[in-house]
C-alpha positions as CSV (number, residue, x, y, z in Angstrom):
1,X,3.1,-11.1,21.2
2,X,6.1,-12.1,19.8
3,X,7.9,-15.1,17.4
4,X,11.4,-15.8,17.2
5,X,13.3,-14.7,13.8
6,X,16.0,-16.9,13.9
7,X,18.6,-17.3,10.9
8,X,17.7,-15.1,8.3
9,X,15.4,-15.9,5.7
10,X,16.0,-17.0,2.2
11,X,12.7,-15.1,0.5
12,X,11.9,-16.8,-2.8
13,X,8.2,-15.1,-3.2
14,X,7.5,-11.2,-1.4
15,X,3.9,-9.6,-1.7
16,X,3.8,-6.2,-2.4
17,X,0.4,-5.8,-1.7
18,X,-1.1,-7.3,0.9
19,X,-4.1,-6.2,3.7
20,X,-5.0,-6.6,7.0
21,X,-8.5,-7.1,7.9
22,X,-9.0,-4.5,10.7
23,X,-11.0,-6.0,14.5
24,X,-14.0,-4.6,15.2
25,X,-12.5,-3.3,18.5
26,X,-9.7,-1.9,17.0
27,X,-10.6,2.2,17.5
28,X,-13.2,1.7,19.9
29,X,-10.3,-0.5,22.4
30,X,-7.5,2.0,22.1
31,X,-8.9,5.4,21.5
32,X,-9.1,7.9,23.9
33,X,-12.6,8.2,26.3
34,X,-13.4,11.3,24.7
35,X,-13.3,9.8,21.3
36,X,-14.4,6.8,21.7
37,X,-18.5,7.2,20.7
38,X,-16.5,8.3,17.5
39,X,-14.2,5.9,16.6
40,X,-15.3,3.7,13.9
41,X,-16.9,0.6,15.3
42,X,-18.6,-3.1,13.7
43,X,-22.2,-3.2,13.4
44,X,-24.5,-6.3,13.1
45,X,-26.8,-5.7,10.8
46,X,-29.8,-8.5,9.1
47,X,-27.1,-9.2,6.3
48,X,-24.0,-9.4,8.3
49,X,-21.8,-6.8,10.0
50,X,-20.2,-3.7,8.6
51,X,-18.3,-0.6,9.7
52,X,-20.3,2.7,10.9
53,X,-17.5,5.4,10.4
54,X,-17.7,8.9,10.6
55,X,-18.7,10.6,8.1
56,X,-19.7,7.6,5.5
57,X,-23.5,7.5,4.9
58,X,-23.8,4.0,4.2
59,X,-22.4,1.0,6.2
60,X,-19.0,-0.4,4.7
61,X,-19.1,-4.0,4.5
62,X,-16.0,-5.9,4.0
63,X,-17.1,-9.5,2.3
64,X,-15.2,-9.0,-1.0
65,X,-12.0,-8.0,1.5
66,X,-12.1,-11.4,2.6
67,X,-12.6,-13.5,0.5
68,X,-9.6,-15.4,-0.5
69,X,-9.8,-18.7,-1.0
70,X,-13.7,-18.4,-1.3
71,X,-15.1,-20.3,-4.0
72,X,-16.6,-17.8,-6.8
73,X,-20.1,-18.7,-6.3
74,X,-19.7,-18.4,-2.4
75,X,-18.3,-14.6,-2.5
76,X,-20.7,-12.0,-1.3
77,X,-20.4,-8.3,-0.3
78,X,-21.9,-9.2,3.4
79,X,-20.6,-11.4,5.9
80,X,-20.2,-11.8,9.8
81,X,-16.5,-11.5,10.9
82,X,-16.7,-14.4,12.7
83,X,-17.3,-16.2,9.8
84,X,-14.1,-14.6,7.6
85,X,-10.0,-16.3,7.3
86,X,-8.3,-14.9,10.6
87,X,-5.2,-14.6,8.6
88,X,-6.9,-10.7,7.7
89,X,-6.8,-9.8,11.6
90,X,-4.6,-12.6,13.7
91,X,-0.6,-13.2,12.5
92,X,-0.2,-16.3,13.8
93,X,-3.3,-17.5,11.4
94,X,-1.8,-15.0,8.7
95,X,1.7,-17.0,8.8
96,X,-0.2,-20.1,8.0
97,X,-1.9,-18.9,5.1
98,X,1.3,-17.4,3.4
99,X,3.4,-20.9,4.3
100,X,0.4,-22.8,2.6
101,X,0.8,-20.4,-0.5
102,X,4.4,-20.6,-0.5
103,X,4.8,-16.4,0.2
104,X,7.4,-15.9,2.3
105,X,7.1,-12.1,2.9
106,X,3.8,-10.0,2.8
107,X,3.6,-5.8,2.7
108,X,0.7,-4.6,5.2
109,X,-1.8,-2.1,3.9
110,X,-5.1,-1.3,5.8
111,X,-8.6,-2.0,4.2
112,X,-9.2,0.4,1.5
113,X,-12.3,1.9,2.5
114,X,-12.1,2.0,5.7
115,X,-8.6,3.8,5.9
116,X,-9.9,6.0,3.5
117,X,-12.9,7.4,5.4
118,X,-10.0,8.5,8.1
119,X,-8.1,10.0,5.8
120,X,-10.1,12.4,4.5
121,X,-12.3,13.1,7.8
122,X,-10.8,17.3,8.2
123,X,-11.0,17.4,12.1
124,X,-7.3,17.2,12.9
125,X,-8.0,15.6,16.5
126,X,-10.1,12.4,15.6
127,X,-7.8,12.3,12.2
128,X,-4.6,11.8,14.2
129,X,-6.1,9.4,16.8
130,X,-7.9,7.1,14.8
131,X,-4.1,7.5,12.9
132,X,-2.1,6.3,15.9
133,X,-4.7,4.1,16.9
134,X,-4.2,1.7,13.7
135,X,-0.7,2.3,13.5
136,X,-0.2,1.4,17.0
137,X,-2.3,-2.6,16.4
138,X,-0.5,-2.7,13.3
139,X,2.9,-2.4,15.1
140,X,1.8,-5.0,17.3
141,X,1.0,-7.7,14.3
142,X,4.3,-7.2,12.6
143,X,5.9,-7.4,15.4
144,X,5.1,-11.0,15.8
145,X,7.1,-11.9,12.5
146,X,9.4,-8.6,11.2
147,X,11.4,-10.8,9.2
148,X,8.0,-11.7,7.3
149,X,6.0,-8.8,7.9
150,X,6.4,-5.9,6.4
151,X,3.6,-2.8,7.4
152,X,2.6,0.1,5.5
153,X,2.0,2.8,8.5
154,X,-0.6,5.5,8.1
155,X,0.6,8.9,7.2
156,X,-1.3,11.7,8.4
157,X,-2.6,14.8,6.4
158,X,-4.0,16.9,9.1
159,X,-2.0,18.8,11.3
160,X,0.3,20.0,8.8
161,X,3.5,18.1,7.7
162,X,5.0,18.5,11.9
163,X,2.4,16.1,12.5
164,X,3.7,13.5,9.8
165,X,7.1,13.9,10.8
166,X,5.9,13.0,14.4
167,X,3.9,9.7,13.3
168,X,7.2,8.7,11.0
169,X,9.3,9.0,14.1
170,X,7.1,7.7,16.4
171,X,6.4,4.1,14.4
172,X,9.1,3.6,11.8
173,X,11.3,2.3,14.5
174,X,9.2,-0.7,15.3
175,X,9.6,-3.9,14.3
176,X,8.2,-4.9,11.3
177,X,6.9,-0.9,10.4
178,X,9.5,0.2,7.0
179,X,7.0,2.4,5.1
180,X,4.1,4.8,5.1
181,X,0.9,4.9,2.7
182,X,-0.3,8.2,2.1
183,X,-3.9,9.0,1.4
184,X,-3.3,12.6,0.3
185,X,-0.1,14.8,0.1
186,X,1.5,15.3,3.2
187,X,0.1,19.0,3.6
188,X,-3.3,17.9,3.7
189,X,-4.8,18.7,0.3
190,X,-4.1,16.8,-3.4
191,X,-1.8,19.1,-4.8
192,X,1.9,18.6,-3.9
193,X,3.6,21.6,-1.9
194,X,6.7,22.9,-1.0
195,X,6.2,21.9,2.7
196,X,5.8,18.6,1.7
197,X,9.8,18.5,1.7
198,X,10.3,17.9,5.2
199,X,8.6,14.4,5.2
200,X,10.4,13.5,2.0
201,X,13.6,14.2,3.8
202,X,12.5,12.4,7.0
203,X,11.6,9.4,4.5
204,X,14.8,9.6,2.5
205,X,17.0,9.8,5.9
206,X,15.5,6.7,6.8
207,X,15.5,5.4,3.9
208,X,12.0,4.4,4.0
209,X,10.0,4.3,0.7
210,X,6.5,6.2,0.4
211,X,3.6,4.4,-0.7
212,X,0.3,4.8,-2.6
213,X,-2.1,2.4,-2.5
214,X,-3.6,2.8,-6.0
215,X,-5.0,6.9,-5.6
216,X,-4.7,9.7,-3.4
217,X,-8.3,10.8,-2.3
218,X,-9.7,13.6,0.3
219,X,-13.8,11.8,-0.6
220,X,-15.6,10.1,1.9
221,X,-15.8,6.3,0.6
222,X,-19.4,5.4,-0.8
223,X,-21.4,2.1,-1.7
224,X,-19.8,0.1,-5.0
225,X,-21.1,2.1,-7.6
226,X,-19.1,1.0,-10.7
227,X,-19.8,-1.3,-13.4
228,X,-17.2,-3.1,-13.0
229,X,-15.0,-2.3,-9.5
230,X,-11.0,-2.4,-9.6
231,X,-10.9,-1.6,-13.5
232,X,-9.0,1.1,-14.2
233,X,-7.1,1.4,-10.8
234,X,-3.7,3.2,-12.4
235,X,-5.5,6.1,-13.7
236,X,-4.6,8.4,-10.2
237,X,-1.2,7.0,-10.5
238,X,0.6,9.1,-13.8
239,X,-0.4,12.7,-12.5
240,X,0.7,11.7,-8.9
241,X,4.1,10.8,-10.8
242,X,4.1,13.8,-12.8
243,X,3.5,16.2,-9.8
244,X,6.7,14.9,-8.0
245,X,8.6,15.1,-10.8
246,X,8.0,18.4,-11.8
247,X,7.9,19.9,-8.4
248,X,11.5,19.0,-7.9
249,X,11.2,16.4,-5.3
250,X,14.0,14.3,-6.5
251,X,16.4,16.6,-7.6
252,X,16.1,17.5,-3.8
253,X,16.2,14.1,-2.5
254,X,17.6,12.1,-4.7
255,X,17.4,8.9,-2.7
256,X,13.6,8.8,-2.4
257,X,11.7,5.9,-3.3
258,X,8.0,5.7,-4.0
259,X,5.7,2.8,-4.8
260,X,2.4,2.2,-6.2
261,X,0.5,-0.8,-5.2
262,X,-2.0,-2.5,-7.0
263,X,-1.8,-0.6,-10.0
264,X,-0.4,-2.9,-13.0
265,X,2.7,-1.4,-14.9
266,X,1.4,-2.1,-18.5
267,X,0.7,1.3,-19.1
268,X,4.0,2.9,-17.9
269,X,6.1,2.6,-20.6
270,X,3.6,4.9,-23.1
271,X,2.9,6.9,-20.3
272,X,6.7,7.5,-19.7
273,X,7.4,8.6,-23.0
274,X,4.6,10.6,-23.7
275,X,5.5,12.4,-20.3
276,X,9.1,12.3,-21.6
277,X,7.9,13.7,-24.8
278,X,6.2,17.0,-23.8
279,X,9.4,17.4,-21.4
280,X,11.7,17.4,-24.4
281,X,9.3,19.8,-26.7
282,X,8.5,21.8,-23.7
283,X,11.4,22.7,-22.4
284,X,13.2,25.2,-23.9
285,X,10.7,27.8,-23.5
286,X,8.6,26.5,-19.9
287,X,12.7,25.6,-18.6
288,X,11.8,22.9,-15.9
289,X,14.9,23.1,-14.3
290,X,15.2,19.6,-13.7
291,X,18.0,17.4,-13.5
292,X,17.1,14.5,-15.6
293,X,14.5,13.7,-18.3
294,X,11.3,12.9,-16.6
295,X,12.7,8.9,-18.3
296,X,15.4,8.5,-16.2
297,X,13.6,9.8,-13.1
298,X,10.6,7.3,-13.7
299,X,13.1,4.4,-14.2
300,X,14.5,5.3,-11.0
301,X,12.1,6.3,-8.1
302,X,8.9,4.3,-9.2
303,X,7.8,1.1,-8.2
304,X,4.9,-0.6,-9.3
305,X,3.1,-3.6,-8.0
306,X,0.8,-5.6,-10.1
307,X,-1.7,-8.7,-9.4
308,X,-2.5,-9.8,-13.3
309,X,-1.0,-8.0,-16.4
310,X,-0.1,-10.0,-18.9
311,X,0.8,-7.4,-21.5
312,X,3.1,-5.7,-19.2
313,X,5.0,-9.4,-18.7
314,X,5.1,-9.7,-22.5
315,X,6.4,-6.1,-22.8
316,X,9.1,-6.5,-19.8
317,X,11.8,-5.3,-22.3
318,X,10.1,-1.5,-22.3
319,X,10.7,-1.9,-18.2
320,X,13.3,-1.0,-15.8
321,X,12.7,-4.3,-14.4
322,X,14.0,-3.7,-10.7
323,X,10.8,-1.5,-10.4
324,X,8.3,-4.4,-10.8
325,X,6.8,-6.3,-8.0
326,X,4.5,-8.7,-7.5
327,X,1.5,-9.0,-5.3
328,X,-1.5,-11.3,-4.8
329,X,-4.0,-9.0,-2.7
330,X,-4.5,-11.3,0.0
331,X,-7.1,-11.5,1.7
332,X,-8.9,-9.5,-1.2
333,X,-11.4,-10.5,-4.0
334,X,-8.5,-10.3,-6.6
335,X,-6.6,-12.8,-4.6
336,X,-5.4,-16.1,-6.4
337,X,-4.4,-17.6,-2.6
338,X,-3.3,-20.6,-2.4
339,X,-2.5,-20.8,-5.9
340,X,-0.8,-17.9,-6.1
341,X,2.6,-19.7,-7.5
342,X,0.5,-21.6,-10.3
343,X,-0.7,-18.4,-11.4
344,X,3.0,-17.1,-11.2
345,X,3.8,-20.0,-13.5
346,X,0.9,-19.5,-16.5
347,X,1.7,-15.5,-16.4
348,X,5.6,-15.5,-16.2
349,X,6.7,-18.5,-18.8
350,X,9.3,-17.1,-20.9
351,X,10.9,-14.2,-18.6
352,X,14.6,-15.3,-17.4
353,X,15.4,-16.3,-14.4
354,X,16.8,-13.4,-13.2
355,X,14.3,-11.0,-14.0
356,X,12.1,-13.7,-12.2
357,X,13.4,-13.2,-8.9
358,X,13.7,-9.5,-9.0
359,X,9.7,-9.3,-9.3
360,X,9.2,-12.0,-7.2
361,X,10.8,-11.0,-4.2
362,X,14.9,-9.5,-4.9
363,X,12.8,-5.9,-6.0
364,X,10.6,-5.9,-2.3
365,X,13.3,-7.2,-0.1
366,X,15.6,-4.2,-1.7
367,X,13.0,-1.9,-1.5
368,X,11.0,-2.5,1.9
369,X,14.1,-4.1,3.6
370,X,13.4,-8.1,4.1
371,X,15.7,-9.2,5.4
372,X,16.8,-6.8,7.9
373,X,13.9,-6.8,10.3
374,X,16.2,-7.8,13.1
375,X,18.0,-4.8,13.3
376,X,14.7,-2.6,14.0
């Protein structure tokens, strides 16, 4: 399945952050025979369907996944797919719901819990497969639009980093596939390691940024729990940033890019200076050995995506503005589809024009490479 790209596109509005909604055949269709009574699979339960994945306890539904465009009172936690916007699974469908939103570009990320239950699962073999498996249908849907599509391929974490090399060479020259999205360090565990440099240089070769979607985790995804879900979704974010920097990893590769999706940038410029603080007191006796103030590397190699934060609009000025980017969430709960522009217009009154267009689609088509899908 292919679509014609044509002249290339003049982007006026990029999301950062958008998901697919994964088929229920997805793993159990393209999975080996072996693994297939293991692959996850959709289940029809009295409520609606869900995912039975190995190693969750409880079924994961996906109602507030897809939801966009729902009106409040209709949003529930189960629903049959049948019943949800195709724009999560089919890109033809997708296409129409960016046009009818005015977003001209949209990054790919998988379904949170569901990629998570696959990227903590510690058997190497159905790890990697399920791994392929997704990346392999994802290929397939950006390939139907690269100069719109941008996907966020799985990175795996099991196998040791050989294996994560393999995956970034096997996928990242695809159409449409120009990043990865890690769900724990590269080596396998959530502490950063030395051997975690060979897919940092395989990513800065290509010049292909990393991504985390929110926080690294190894847990097994469980039923909604919290008081209030989403709150505080930065809080994984600073010490993911903190162990890069002071492991080195951009003295070494200084052309590294990394961005954080859906996790707000109000809270980066006190965390920046506290960091930047302790570097400077620090120092002299612990001797980091790095390059740069930790400042200068933040301002440089972070990206942040953000849905709603007003307080980090109104406090711009504290921002290297090139490392903001917008996103709407799409097909997600916290999606303001199809108003996403009007919502653009109550939040970003004030900011100049300029700064406009970086975070609304100059930042993403830098960083993830709009724009030059035809030469993949």
């Amino acid at each position: 399945m292919t679509s014609s790209t044509g002249p290339t596109r003049e982007y006026r509005l990029i999301n950062s952050d958008g998901h697919v909604t994964e088929p229920g055949d997805l793993w159990t269709s393209r999975v080996s025979t072996k693994m297939r009574d293991r692959a996850p699979r959709m289940q029809r339960f009295e409520e609606g369907d869900a995912w039975i994945i190995e190693g969750v306890k409880d079924p994961i539904n996906f109602g507030w996944n897809n939801v966009a465009g729902v009106p409040p009172e209709d949003i529930k936690a189960w629903v049959k797919f049948e019943d949800i916007r195709p724009g999560g699974y089919d890109p033809r469908a997708r296409l129409d719901d960016m046009d009818r939103d005015r977003v001209d570009g949209d990054v790919l990320f998988p379904t949170p819990r569901t990629s998570q239950a696959i990227f903590a699962n510690p058997d190497e073999e159905y790890h990697l497969e399920m791994i392929r498996a997704y990346n392999d249908w994802l290929s397939e849907f950006t390939a139907y639009a690269p100069d719109r599509f941008c996907g966020a391929a799985m990175l795996p974490n099991r196998g040791g980093v050989k294996a994560a090399v393999a995956e970034i060479e096997r996928v990242l020259d695809r159409p449409g596939i120009r990043t990865v999205v890690l769900g724990a360090w590269p080596n396998g565990s959530l502490s950063i390691s030395p051997e975690d440099d060979e897919v940092w240089g395989a990513l800065s070769d290509r010049g292909v940024p990393v991504t985390i979607h929110v926080a690294l985790s190894l847990s097994m995804p469980g039923a909604h729990k919290a008081k209030l879900p989403g709150a505080g979704r930065y809080f994984d974010a600073p010490n993911r940033m903190i162990e890069m920097i002071f492991s080195g990893v951009f003295d070494r590769f200084p052309k590294l890019n990394v961005f954080f999706a859906e996790v707000d940038f109000g809270w980066v410029p006190y965390t920046r200076e506290q960091i930047d603080n302790n570097y400077h007191r620090l120092d002299p006796s612990m001797r980091f050995n790095l390059s740069r103030p930790p400042r200068e590397t933040i301002d440089r190699h972070f990206h942040f995506g953000y849905m709603s934060d007003a307080f980090g609009l109104d406090n711009l000025h504290h921002m290297n503005v090139e490392r903001v980017l917008w996103s709407s969430d799409y097909p997600h709960v916290a999606a303001d589809y199809p108003f996403s522009w009007r919502t653009i217009q109550a939040t970003m009154s004030g900011i100049p024009n300029a700064d406009r267009d970086l975070i609304l689609h100059k930042n993403a088509e830098r960083l993830f490479g709009f724009g030059q899908a035809s030469s993949n």
